[in-house]
N, C-alpha and C positions, 0 to 999 in steps of 0.2 A: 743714374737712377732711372733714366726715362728706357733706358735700353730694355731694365730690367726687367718696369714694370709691361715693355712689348712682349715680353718671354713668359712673364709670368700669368697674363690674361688667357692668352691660347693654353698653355697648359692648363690651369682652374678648368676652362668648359672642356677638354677631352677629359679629363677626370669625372667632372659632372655627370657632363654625357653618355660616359661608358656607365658608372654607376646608376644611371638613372634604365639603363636599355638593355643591361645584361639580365640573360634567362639562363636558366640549368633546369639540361631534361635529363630524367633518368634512362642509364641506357644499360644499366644489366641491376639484377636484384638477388640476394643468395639468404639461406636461412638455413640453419642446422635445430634438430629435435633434439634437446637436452633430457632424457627421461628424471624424472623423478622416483627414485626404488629402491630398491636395496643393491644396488650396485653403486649407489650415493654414498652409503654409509663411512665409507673410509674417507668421506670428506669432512664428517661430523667433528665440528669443536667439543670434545670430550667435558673437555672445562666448562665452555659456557650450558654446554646440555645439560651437568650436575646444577649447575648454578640455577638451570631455569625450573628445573623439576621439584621444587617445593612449591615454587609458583601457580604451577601446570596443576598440581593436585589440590591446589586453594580452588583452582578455578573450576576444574571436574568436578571437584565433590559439590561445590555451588550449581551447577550445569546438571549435575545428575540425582540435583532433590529431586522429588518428588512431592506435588504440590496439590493433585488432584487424579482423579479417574473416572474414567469415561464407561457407559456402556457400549457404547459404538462408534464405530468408524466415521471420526469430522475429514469427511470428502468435501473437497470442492469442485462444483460444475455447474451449468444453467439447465434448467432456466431459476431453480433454489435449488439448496444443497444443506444438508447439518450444517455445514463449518461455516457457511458465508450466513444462515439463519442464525448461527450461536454468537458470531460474531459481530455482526447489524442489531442483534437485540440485546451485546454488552454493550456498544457503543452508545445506543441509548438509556439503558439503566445509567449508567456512568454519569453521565451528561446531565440526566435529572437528577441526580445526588449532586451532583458537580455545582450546579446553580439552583436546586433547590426548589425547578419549576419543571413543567409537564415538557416531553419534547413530543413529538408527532412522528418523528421519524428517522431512522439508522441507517446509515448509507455504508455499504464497503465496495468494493473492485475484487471481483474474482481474481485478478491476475496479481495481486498482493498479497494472495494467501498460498504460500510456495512449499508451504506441506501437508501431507497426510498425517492426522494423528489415531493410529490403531485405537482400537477400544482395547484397553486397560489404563494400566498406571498411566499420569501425565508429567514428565519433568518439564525444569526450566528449559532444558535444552532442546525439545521440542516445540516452546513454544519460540523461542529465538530460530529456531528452523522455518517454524509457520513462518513469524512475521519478522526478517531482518535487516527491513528501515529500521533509519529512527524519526519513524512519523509520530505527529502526536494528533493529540483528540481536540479537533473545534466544533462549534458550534455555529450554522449560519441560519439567520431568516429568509426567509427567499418565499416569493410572491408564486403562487397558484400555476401562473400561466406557465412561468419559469419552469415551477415541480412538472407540470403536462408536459412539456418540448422534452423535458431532461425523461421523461418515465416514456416518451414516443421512442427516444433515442434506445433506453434500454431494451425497449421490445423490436428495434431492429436489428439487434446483436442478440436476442434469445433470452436475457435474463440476466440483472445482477444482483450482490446482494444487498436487501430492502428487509426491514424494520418498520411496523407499523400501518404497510399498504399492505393490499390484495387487491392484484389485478390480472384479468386475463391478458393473452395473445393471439390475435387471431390476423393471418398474413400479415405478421410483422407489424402491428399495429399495436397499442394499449388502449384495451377497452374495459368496462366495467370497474372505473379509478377509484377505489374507497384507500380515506384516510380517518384510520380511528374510526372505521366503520362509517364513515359519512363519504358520500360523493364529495371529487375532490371541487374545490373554489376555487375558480380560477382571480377570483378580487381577494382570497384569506391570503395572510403572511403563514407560513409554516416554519416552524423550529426544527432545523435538521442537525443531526451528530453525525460526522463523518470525518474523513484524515485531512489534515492542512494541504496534502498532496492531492486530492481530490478537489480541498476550496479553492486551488488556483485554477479549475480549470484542466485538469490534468486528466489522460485517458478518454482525454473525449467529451468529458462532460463540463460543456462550456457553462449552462447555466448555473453551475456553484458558483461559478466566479460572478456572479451578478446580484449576488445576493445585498439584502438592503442592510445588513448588522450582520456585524461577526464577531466573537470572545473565540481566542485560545486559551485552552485550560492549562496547557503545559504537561499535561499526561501524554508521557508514552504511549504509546499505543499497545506496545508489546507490555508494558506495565498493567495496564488496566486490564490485561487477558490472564495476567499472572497473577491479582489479586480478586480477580472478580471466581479462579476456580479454586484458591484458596481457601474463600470466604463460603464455597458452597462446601469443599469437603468439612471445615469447621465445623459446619452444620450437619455434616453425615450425607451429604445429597452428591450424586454422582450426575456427570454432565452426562446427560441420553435426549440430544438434541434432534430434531428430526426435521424433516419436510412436512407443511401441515395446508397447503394452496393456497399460499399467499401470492406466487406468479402460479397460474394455469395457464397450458397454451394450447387453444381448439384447433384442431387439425381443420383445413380447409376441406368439403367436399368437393 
């Protein structure tokens, strides 16, 4: 037994050992271009393709309502845009139906809205084009000083899109802060609607995440864009969103 256990303690630590100190470095890498086209076709499950195309057309003909129409082109770009002003000032209409009290302000991220929508007809499938998170719509309080740093921030990237303010740009700065037409408070709590992706802090904008109250409503986000242009064509009203100087930015002499 005692022989054994001499044989078997050195071999335990070179197994340890070796385990614990071995590396693997890469020492060649290779990759082949697989095209995707019609020279694929002769791969296609005949069977399963029949099988999925009842499917396929449940889900087109859903993708390719149409649910509203626009007069013009929702562009996004800084420092406002139609589509980031159409969609900062759904998020706030929403918000105050949503809870049934005033909000002050709509917050989106240009870089969230990942499509153009032509002026005409609007389908669902455009608007899942626009917006294809599944972000949804929160609501945070956040204190004055907070809204300043966060609205300094915007004006050192050129513009985002905002609901409820108008303020210049002047070297990169934000001057002339009205919210709801009043100079902003840097002691008020403000009511903001924006994406749960933004209240964490996301894209930059650290001050959402600091906010003193939050409620999520559980609305989609891409929902409330598909009911809010429903609800105007029901009405006869065609989305003709525009720029109107809510960010102006003074050129420096």
């Amino acid at each position: 037994m005692l022989i054994k256990k001499k044989v078997l303690i050195p071999l335990m630590f070179c197994m340890l050992t070796s385990c614990n100190y071995k590396t693997w470095q890469k020492v060649e890498a290779a990759s082949d271009k697989i095209s995707i086209d019609s020279t694929t076709d002769i791969l296609i499950d005949k069977e399963y393709e029949a099988f999925l195309q009842p499917i396929k057309q449940k889900i087109d003909a859903g993708m390719n309502r149409v649910i509203g129409e626009t007069l013009v082109d929702l562009k996004s770009y800084a420092p406002e845009s139609p589509l980031s002003n159409f969609c900062a000032d759904v998020f706030r209409q929403t918000a105050s139906e949503f809870l049934n009290e005033k909000i002050d302000i709509g917050i989106v991220n240009l870089g969230s809205l990942r499509a153009i929508i032509p002026a005409g007809k609007i389908t669902v499938r455009q608007i899942f084009e626009l917006m294809p998170f599944e972000n949804e719509l929160v609501v945070l309080w956040l204190k004055g000083d907070k809204l300043e740093k966060l609205l300094q921030y915007f004006a050192s990237i050129g513009g985002e899109g905002i609901s409820g303010i108008h303020m210049t740009i002047k070297n990169g700065k934000a001057e002339s802060i009205l919210v709801d037409n009043q100079p902003l408070d840097p002691e008020k709590t403000y009511v903001i609607a924006t994406s749960d992706y933004l209240a964490e802090g996301n894209d930059n904008m650290i001050q959402l995440a600091e906010y003193e109250k939050r409620i999520d409503t559980g609305l989609k986000i891409r929902d409330i864009l598909i009911s809010h242009i429903q609800a105007e064509n029901q009405k006869g009203n065609k989305i003709q969103s525009k720029t109107d100087g809510r960010i102006t930015i003074i050129q420096a002499l």
